[in-house]
C-alpha positions in Angstrom: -15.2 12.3 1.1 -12.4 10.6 -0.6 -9.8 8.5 0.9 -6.8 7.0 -0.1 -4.7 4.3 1.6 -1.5 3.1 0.6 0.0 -0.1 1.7 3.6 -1.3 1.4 5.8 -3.9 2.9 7.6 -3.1 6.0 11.8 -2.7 5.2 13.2 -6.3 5.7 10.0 -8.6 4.7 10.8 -10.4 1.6 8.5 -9.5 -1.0 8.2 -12.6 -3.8 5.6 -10.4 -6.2 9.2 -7.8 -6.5 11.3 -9.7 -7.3 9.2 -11.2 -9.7 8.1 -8.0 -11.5 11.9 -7.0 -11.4 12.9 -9.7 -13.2 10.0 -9.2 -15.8 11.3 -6.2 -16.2 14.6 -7.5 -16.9 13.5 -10.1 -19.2 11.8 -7.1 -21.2 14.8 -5.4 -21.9 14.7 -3.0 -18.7 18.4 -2.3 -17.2 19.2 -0.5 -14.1 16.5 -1.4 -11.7 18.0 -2.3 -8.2 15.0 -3.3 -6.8 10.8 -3.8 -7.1 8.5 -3.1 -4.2 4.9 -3.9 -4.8 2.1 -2.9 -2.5 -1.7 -1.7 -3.2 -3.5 1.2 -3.4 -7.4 1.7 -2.2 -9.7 4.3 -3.0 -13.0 4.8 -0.5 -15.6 7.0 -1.0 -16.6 7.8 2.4 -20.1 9.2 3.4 -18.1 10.4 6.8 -18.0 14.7 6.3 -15.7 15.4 9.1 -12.2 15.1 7.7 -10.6 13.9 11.1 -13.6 11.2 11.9 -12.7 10.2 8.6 -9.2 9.8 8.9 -10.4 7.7 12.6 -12.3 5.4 10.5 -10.0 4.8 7.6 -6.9 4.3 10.1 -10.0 1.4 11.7 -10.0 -0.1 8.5 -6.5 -0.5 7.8 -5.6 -2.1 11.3 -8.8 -4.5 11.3 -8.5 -5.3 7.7 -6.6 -3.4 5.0 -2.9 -3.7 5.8 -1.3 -6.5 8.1 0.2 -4.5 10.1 3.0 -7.1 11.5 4.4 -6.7 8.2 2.6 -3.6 6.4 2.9 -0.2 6.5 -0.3 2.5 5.6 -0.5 5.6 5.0 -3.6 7.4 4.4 -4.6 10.5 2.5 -8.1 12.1 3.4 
């Protein structure tokens, strides 16, 4: 089973690697952006078949390890 766990900075933490990007983005001749959130994307290929044991383990995962949850949000998609 295949899951997929999306992290992102909570609203209000500065996020550095944004700001960076945006002004990359700038410097390429890109107008109009406000603003640049960056955050990660994992992929696991879980050998877990029930999809809600899954979704238990994955949500594990991303409090123990994945996402830092004091100033990360996750979502997950099983």
């Amino acid at each position: 089973m295949k899951a997929r766990v999306h992290v992102t900075l909570k609203a209000g933490v500065l996020d550095p690697q944004g700001k960076a990007i945006a002004g990359a983005l700038g410097h390429l001749g890109f107008s109009g952006i406000k603003e640049v959130r960056q955050g990660k994307f994992i992929e696991l290929d879980l050998a877990e078949p029930d999809r809600e044991k899954a979704r238990a383990q994955v949500d594990a995962m991303c409090r123990q390890l994945l996402a830092n949850t004091v100033i990360e949000n996750y979502s997950i998609e099983i």
